[in-house]
DRENVEXTI-444333 format. One record per atom (N, C-alpha, C): residue number from 1; residue in three letters; atom name; x, y, z. Coordinates in pm, whole numbers, plus 50000, padded with zeros to 5 digits. Last residue first. Example, Ala and Ser with C-alpha at 12.3 -4.5 7.8 and 13.67 -1.06 7.14 Angstrom:
BEGIN
> num; residu; atome; px; py; pz
> 2; SER; N; 51285; 49775; 50708 .
> 2; SER; CA; 51367; 49894; 50714 .
> 2; SER; C; 51290; 50003; 50787 .
> 1; ALA; N; 51319; 49431; 50780 .
> 1; ALA; CA; 51230; 49550; 50780 .
> 1; ALA; C; 51320; 49670; 50780 .
This chain:
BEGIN
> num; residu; atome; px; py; pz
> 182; UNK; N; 36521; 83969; 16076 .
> 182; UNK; CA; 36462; 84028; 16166 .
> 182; UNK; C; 36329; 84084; 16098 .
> 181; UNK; N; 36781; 83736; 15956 .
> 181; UNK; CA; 36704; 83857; 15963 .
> 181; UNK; C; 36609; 83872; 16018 .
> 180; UNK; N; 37006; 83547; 16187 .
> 180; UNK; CA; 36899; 83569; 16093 .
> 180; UNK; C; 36830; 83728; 16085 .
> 179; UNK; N; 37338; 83690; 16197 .
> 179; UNK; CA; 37232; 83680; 16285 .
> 179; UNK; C; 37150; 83626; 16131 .
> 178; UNK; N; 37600; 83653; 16010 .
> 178; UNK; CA; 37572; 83502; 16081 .
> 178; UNK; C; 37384; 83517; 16148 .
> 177; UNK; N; 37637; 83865; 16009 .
> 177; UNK; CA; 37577; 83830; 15858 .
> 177; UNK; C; 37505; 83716; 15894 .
> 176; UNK; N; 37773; 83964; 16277 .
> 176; UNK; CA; 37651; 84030; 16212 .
> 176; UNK; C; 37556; 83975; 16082 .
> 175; UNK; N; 37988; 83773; 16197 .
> 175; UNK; CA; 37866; 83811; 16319 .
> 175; UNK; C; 37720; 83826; 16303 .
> 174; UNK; N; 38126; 83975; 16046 .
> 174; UNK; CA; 38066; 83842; 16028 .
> 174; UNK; C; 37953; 83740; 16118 .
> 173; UNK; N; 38159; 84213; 16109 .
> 173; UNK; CA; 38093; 84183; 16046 .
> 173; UNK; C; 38022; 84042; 15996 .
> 172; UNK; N; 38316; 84082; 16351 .
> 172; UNK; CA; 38199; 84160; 16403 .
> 172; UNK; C; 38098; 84156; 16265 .
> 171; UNK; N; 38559; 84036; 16248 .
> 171; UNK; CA; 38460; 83934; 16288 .
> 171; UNK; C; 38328; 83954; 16303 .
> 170; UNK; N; 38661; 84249; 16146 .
> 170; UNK; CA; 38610; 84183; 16042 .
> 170; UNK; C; 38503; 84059; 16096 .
> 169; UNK; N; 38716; 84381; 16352 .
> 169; UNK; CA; 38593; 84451; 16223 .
> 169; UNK; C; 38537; 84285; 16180 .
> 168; UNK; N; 38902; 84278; 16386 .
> 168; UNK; CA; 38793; 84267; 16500 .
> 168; UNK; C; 38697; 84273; 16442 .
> 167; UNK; N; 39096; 84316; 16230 .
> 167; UNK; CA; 39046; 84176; 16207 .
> 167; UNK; C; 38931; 84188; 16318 .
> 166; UNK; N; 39133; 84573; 16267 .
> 166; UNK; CA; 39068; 84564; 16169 .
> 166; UNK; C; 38998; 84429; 16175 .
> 165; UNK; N; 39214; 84555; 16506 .
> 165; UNK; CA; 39086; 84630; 16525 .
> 165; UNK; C; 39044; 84621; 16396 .
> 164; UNK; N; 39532; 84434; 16402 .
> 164; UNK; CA; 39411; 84404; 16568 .
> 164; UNK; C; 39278; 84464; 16530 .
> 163; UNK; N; 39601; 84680; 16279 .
> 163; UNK; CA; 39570; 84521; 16209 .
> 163; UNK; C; 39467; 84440; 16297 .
> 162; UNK; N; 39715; 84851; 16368 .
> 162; UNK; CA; 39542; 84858; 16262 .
> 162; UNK; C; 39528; 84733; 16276 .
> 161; UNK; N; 39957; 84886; 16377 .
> 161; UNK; CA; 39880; 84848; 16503 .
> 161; UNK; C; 39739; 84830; 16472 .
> 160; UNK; N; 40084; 84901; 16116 .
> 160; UNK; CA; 40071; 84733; 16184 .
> 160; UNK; C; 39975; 84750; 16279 .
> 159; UNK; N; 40159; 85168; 15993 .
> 159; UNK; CA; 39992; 85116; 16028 .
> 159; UNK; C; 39965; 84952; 16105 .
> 158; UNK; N; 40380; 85180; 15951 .
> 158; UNK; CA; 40358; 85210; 16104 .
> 158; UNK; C; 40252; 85246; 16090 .
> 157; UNK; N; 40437; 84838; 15850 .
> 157; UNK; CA; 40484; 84965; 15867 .
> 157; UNK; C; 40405; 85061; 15985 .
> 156; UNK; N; 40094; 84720; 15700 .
> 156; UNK; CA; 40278; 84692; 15708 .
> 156; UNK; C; 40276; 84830; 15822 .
> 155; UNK; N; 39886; 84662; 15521 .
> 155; UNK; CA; 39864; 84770; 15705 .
> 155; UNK; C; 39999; 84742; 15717 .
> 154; UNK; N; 39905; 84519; 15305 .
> 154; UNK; CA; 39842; 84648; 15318 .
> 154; UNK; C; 39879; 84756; 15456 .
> 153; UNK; N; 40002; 84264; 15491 .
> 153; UNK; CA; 40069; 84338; 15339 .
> 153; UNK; C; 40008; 84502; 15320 .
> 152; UNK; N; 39785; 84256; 15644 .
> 152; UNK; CA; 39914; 84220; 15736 .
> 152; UNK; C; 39995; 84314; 15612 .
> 151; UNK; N; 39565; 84186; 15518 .
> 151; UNK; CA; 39579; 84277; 15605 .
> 151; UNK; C; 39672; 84323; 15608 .
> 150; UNK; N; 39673; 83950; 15382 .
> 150; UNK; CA; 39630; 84086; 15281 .
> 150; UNK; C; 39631; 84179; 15373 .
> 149; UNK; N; 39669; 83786; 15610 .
> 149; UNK; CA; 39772; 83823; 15521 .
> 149; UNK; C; 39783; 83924; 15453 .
> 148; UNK; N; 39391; 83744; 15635 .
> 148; UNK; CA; 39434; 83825; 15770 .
> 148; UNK; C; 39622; 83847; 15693 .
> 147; UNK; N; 39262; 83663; 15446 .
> 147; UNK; CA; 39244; 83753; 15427 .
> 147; UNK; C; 39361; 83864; 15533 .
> 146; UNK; N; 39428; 83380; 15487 .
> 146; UNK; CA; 39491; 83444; 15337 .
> 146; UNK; C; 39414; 83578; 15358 .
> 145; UNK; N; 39294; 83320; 15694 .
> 145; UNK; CA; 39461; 83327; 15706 .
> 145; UNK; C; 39456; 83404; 15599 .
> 144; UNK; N; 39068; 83310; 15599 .
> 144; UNK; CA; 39053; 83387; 15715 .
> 144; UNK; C; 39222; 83436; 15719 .
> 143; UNK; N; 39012; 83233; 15261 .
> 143; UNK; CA; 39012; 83202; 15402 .
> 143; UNK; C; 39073; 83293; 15487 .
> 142; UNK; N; 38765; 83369; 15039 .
> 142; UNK; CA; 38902; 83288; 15055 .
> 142; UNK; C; 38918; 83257; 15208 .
> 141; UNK; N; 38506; 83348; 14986 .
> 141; UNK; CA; 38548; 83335; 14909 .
> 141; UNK; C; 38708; 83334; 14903 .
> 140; UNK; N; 38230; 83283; 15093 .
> 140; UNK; CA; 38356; 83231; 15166 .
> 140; UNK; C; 38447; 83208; 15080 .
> 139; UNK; N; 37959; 83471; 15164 .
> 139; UNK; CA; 38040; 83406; 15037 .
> 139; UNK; C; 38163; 83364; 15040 .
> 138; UNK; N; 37892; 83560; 15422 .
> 138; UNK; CA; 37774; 83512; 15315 .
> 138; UNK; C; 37844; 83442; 15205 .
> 137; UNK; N; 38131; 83582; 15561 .
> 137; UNK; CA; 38033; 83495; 15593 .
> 137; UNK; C; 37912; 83483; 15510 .
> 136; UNK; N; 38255; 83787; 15379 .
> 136; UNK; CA; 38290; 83616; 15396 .
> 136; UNK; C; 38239; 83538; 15442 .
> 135; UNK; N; 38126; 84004; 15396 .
> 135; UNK; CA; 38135; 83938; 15304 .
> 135; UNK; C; 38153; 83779; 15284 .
> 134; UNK; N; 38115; 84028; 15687 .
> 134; UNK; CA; 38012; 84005; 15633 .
> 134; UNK; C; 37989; 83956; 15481 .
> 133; UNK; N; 38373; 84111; 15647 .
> 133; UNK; CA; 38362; 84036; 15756 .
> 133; UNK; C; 38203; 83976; 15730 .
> 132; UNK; N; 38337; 84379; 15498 .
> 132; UNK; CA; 38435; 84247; 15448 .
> 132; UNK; C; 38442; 84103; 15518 .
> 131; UNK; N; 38209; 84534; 15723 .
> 131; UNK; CA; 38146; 84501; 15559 .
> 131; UNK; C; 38228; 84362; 15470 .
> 130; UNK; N; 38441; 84570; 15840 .
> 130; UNK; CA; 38281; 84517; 15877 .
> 130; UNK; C; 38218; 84432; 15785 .
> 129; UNK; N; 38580; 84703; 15736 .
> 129; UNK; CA; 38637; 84576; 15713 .
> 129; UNK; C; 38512; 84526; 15833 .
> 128; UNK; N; 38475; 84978; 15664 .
> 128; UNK; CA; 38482; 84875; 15566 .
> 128; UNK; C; 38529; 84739; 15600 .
> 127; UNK; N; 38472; 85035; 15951 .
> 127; UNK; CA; 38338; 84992; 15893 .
> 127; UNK; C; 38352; 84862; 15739 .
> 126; UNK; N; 38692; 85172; 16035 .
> 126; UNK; CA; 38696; 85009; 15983 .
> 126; UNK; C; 38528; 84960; 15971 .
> 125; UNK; N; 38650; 85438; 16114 .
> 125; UNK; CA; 38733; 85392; 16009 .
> 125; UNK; C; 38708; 85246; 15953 .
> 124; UNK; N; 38570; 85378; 16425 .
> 124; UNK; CA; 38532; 85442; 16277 .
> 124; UNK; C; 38522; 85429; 16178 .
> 123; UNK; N; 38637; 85207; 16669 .
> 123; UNK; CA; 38733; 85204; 16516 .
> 123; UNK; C; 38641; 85311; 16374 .
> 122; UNK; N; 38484; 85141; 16838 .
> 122; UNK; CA; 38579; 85274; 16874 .
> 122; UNK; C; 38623; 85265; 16741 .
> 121; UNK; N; 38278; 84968; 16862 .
> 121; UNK; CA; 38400; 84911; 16856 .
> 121; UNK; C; 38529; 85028; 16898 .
> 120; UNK; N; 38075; 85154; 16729 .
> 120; UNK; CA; 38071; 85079; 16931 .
> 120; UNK; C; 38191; 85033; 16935 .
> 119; UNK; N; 38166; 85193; 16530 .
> 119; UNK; CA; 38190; 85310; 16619 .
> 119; UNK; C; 38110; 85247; 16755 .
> 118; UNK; N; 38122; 84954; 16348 .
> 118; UNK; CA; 38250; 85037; 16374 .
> 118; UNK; C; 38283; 85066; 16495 .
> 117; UNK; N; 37826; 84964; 16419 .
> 117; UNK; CA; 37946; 84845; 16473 .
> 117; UNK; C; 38096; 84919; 16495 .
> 116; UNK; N; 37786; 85193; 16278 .
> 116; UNK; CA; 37763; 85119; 16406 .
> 116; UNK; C; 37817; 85034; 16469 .
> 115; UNK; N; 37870; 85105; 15956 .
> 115; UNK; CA; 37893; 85241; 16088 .
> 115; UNK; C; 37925; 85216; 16201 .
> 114; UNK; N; 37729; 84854; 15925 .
> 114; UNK; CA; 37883; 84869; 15954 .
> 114; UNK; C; 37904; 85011; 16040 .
> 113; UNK; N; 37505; 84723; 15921 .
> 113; UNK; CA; 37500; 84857; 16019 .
> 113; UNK; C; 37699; 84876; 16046 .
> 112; UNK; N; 37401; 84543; 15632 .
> 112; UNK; CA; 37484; 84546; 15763 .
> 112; UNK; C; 37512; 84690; 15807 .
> 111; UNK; N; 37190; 84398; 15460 .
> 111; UNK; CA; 37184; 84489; 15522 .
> 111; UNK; C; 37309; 84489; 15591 .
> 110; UNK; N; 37163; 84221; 15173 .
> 110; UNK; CA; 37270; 84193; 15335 .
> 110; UNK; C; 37286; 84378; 15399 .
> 109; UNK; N; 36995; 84087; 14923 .
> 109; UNK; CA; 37040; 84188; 14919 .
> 109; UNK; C; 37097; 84166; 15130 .
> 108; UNK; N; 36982; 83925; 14627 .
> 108; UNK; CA; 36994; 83916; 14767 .
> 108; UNK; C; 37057; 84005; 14815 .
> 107; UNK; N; 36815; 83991; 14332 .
> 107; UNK; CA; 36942; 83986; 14386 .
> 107; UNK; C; 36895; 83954; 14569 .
> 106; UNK; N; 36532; 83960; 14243 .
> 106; UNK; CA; 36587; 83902; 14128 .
> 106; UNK; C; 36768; 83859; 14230 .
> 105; UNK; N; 36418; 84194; 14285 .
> 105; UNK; CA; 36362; 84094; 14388 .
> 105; UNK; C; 36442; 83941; 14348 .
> 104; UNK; N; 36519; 84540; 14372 .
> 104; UNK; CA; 36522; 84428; 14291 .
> 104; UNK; C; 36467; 84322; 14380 .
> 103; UNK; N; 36549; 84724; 14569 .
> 103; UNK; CA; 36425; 84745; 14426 .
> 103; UNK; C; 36434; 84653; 14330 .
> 102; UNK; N; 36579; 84790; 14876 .
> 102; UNK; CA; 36580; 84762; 14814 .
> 102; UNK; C; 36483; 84734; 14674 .
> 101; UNK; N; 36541; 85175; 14931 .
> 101; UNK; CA; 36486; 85015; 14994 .
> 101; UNK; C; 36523; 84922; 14920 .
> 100; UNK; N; 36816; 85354; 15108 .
> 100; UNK; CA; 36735; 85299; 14967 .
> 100; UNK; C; 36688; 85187; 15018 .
> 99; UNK; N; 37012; 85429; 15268 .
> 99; UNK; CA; 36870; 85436; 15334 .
> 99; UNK; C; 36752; 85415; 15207 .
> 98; UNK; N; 37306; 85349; 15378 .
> 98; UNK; CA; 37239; 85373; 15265 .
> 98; UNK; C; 37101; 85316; 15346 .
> 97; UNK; N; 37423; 85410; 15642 .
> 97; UNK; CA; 37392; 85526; 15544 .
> 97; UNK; C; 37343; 85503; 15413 .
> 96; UNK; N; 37419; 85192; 15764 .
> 96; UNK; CA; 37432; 85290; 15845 .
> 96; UNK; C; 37393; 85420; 15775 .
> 95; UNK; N; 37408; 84964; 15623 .
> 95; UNK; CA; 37252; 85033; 15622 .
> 95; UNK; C; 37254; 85148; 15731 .
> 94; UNK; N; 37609; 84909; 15339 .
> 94; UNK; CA; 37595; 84998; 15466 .
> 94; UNK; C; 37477; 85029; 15520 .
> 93; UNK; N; 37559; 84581; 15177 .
> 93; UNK; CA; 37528; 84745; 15198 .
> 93; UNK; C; 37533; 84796; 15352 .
> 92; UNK; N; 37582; 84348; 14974 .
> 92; UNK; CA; 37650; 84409; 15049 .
> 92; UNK; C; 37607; 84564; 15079 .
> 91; UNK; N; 37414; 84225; 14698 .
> 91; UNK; CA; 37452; 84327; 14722 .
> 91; UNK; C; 37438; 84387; 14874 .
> 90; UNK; N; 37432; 83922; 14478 .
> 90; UNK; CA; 37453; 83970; 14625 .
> 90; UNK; C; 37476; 84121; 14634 .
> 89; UNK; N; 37296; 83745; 14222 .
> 89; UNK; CA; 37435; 83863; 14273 .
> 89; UNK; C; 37349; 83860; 14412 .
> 88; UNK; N; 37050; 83698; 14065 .
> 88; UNK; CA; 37130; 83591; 14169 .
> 88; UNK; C; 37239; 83627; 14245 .
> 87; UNK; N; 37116; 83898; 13782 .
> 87; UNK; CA; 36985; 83828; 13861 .
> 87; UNK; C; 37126; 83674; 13946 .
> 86; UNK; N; 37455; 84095; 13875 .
> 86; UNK; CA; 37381; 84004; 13751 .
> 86; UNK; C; 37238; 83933; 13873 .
> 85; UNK; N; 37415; 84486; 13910 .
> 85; UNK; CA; 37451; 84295; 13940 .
> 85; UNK; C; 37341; 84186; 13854 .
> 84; UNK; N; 37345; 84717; 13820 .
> 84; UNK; CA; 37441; 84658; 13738 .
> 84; UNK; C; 37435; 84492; 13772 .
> 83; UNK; N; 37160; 84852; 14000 .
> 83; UNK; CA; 37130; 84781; 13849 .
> 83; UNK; C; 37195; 84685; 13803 .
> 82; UNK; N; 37355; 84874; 14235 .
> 82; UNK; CA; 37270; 84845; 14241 .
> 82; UNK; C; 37214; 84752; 14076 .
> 81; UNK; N; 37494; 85118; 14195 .
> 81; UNK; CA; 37578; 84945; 14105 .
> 81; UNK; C; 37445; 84887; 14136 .
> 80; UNK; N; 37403; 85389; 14247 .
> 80; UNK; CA; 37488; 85333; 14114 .
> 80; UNK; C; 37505; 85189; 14109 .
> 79; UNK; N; 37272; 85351; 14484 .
> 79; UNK; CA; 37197; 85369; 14337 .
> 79; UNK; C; 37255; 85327; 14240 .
> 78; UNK; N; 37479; 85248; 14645 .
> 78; UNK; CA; 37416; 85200; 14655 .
> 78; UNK; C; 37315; 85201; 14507 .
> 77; UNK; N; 37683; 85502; 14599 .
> 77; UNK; CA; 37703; 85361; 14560 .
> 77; UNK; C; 37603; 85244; 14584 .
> 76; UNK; N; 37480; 85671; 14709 .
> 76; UNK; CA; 37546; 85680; 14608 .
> 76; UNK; C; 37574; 85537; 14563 .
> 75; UNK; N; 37507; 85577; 15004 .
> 75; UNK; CA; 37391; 85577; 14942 .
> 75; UNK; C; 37415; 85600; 14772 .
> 74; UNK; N; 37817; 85356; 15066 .
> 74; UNK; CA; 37704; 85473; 15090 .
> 74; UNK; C; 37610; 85518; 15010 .
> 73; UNK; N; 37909; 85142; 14999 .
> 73; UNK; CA; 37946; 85165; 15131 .
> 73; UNK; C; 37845; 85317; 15156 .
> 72; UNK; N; 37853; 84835; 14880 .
> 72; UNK; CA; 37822; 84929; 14864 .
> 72; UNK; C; 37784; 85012; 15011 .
> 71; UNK; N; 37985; 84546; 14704 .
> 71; UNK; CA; 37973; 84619; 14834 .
> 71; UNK; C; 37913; 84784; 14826 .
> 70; UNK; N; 37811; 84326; 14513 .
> 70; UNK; CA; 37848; 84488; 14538 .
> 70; UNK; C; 37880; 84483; 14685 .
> 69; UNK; N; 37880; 84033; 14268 .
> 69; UNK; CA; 37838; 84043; 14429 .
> 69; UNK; C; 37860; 84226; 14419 .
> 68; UNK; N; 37909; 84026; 14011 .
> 68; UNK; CA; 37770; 83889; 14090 .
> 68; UNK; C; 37823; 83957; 14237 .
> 67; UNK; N; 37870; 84277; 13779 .
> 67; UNK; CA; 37886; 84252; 13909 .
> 67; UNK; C; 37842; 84107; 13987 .
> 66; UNK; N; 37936; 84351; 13490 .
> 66; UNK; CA; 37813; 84334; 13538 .
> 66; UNK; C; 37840; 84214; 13688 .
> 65; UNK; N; 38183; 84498; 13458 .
> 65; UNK; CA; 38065; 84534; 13369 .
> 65; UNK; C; 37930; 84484; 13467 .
> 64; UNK; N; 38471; 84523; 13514 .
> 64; UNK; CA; 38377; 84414; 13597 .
> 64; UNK; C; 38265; 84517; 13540 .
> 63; UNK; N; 38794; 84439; 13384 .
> 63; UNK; CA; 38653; 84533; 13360 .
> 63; UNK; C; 38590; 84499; 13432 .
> 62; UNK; N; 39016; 84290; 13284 .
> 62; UNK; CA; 38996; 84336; 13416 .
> 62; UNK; C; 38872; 84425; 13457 .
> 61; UNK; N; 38965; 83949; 13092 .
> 61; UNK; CA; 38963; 84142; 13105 .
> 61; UNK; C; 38965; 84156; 13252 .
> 60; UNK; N; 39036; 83717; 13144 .
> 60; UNK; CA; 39023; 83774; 13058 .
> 60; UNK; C; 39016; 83907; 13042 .
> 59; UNK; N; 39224; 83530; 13389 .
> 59; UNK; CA; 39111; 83660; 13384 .
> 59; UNK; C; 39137; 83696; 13233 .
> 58; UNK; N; 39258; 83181; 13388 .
> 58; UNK; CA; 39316; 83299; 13320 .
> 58; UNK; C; 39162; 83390; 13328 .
> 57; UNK; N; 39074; 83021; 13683 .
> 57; UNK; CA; 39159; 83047; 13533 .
> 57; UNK; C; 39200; 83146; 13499 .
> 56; UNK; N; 39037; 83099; 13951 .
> 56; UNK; CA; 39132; 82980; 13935 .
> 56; UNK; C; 39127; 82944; 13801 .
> 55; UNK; N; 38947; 83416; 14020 .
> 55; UNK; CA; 38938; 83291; 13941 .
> 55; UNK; C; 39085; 83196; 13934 .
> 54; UNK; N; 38843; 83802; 14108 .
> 54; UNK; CA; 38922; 83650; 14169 .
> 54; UNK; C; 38873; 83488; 14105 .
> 53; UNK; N; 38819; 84099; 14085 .
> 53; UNK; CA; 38830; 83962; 14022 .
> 53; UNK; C; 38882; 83880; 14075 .
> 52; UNK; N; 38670; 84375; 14150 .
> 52; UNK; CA; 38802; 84302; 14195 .
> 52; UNK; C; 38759; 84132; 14113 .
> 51; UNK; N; 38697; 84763; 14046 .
> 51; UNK; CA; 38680; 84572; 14028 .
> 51; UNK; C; 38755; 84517; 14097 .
> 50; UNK; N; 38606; 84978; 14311 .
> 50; UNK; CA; 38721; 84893; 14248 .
> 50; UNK; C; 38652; 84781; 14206 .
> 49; UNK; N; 38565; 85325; 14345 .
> 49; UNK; CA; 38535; 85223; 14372 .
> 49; UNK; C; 38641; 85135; 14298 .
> 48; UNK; N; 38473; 85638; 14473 .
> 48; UNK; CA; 38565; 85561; 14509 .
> 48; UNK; C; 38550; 85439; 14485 .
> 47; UNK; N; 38368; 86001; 14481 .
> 47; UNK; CA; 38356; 85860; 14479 .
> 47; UNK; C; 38431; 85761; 14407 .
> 46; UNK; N; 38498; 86199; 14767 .
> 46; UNK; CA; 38426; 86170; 14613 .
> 46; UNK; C; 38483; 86039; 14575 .
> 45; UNK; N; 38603; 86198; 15001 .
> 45; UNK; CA; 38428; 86280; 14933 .
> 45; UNK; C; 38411; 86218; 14856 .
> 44; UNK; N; 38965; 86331; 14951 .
> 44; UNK; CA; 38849; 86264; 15024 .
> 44; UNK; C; 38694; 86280; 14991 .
> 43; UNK; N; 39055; 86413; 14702 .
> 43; UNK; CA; 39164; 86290; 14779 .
> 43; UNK; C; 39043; 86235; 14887 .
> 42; UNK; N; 38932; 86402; 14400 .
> 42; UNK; CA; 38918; 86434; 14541 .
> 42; UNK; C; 38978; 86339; 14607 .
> 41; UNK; N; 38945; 86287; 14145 .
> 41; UNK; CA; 39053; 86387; 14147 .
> 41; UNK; C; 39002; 86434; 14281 .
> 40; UNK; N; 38773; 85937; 14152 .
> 40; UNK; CA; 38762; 86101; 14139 .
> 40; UNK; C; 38895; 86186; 14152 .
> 39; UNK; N; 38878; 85644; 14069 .
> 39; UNK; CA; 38794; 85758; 14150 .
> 39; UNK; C; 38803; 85891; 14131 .
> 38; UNK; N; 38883; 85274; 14013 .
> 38; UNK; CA; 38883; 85423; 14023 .
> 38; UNK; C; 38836; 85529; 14085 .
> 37; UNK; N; 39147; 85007; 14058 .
> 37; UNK; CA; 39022; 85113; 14134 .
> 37; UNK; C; 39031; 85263; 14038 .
> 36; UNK; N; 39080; 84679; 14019 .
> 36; UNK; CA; 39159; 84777; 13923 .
> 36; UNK; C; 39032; 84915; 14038 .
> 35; UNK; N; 39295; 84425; 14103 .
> 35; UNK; CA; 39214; 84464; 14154 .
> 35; UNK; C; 39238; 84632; 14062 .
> 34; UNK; N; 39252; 84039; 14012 .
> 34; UNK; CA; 39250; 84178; 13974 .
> 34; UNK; C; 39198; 84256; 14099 .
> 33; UNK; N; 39415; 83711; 14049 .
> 33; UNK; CA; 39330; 83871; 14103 .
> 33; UNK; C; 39350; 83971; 14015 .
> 32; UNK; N; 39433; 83332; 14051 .
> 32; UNK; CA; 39466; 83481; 13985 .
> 32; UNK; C; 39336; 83590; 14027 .
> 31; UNK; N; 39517; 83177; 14346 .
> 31; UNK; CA; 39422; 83252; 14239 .
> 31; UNK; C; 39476; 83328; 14152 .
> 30; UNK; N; 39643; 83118; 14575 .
> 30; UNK; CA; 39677; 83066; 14409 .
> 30; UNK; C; 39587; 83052; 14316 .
> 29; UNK; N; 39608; 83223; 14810 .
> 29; UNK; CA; 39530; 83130; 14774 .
> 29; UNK; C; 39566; 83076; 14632 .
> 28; UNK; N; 39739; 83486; 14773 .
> 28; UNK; CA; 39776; 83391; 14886 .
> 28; UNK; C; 39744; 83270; 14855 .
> 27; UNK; N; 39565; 83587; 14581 .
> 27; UNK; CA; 39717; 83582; 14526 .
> 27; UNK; C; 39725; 83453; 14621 .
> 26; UNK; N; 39332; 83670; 14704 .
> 26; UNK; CA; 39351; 83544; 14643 .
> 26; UNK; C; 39471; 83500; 14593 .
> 25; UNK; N; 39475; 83847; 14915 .
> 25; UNK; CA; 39418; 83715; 14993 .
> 25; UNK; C; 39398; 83587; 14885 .
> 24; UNK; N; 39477; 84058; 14736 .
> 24; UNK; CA; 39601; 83966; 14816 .
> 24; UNK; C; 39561; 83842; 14859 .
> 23; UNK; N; 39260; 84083; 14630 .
> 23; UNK; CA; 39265; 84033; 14558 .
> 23; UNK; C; 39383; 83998; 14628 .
> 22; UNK; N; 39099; 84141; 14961 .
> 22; UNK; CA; 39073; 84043; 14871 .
> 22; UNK; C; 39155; 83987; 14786 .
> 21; UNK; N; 39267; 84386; 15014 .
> 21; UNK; CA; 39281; 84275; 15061 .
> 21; UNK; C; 39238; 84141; 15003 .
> 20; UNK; N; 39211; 84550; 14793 .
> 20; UNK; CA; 39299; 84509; 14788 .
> 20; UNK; C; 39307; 84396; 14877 .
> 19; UNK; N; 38881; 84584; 14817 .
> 19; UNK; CA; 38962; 84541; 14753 .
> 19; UNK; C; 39102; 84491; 14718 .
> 18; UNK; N; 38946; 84728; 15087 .
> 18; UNK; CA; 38857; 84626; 15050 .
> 18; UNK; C; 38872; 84523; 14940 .
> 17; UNK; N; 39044; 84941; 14988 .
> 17; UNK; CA; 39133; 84891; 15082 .
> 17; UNK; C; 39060; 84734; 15090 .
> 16; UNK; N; 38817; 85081; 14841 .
> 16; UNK; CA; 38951; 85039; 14767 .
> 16; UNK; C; 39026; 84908; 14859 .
> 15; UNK; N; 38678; 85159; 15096 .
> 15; UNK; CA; 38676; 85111; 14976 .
> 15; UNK; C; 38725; 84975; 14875 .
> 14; UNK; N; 38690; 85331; 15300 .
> 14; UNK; CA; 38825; 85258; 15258 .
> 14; UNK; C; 38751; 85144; 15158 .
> 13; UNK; N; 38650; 85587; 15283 .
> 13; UNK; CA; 38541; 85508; 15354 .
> 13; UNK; C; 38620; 85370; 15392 .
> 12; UNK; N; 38770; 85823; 15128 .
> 12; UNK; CA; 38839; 85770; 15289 .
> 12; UNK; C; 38756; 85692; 15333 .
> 11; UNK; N; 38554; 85838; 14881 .
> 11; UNK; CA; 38677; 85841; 14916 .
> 11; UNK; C; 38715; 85863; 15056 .
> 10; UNK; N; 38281; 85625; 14935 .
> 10; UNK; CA; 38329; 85787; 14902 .
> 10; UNK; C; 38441; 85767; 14932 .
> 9; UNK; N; 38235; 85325; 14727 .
> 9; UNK; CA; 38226; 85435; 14852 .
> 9; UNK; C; 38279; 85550; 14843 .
> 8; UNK; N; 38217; 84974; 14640 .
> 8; UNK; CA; 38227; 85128; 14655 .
> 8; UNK; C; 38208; 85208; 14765 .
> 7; UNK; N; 38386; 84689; 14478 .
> 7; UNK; CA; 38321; 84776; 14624 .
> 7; UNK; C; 38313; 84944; 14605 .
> 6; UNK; N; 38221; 84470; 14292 .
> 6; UNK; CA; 38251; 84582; 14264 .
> 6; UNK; C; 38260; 84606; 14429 .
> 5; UNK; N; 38333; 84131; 14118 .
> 5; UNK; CA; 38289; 84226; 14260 .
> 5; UNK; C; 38350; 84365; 14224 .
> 4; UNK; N; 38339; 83797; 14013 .
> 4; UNK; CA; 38368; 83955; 13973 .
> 4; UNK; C; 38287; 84014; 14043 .
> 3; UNK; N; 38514; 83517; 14017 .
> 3; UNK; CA; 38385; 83525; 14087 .
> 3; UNK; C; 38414; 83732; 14038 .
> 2; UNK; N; 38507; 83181; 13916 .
> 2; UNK; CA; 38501; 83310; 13885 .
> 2; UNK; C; 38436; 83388; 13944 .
> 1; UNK; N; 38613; 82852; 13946 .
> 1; UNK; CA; 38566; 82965; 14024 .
> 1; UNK; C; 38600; 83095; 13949 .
């Protein structure tokens, strides 16, 4: 298993946070992870993304050049990685705010209304773990315990009460991946 993922988004979308759970969740799983993020000199706005790598061999580079899956949390990140995934990739998208049609016929592309969901849920904020909840139900790339761990490591301390409304996210997104399309 090799599997290389980009998530993006504007800075406070939580992004990054996306990534980290993953590459905890594969640590949990006795994977080797990367998770390498970059972003802008804006603490909020500006744009925000991370390789994440997860393989049961030695990672060779931590680079993720050409993507088999994107999350892509707003219209920006939608144009930008868009190209990049390899023909047969998956690209993950906010269709709360990315409003591009899709332009490849080559990738599979997973509408999800994370916003929305979020904010019927009351959680705002946890769109991204919408989007991560939808990840796993299209690509079941670790398990529910090892993601709800990465939670648990990330949200510690006197973010623990997140943890409830994130894993809600996360079902909801999955939910959501579970409907057929329309």
């Amino acid at each position: 298993m090799l599997r290389e993922m980009i998530m993006s988004g504007f800075g406070g979308q939580g992004a990054l946070l996306i990534g980290q759970v993953l590459a905890i969740a594969g640590t949990v799983e006795n994977l080797n992870a990367i998770w390498r993020p970059t972003y802008g000199p804006e603490k909020r706005g500006g744009t925000a993304y991370c390789d994440v790598i997860l393989s049961d061999e030695i990672i060779g580079s931590p680079i993720v050049d050409e993507p088999e899956i994107v999350i892509a949390m707003d219209e920006h990140s939608f144009r930008q990685f868009e190209p990049a995934i390899v023909p047969g990739g998956l690209m993950l998208y906010n269709s709360s705010l990315c409003t591009s049609a899709p332009g490849r016929e080559d990738i599979r592309y997973l509408p999800v209304p994370a916003g929305e969901l979020a904010h019927q849920m009351g959680a705002d904020k946890a769109a991204n773990m919408v989007l991560l909840g939808a990840l796993l139900a299209a690509e079941p790339l670790v398990s529910d315990q090892a993601v709800e761990a990465g939670l648990r490591e990330k949200l510690g301390g006197s973010k623990a009460k997140l943890i409830a409304s994130n894993l809600k996210a996360i079902e909801l997104g999955r939910a959501c991946a579970a409907k057929p399309a329309q």
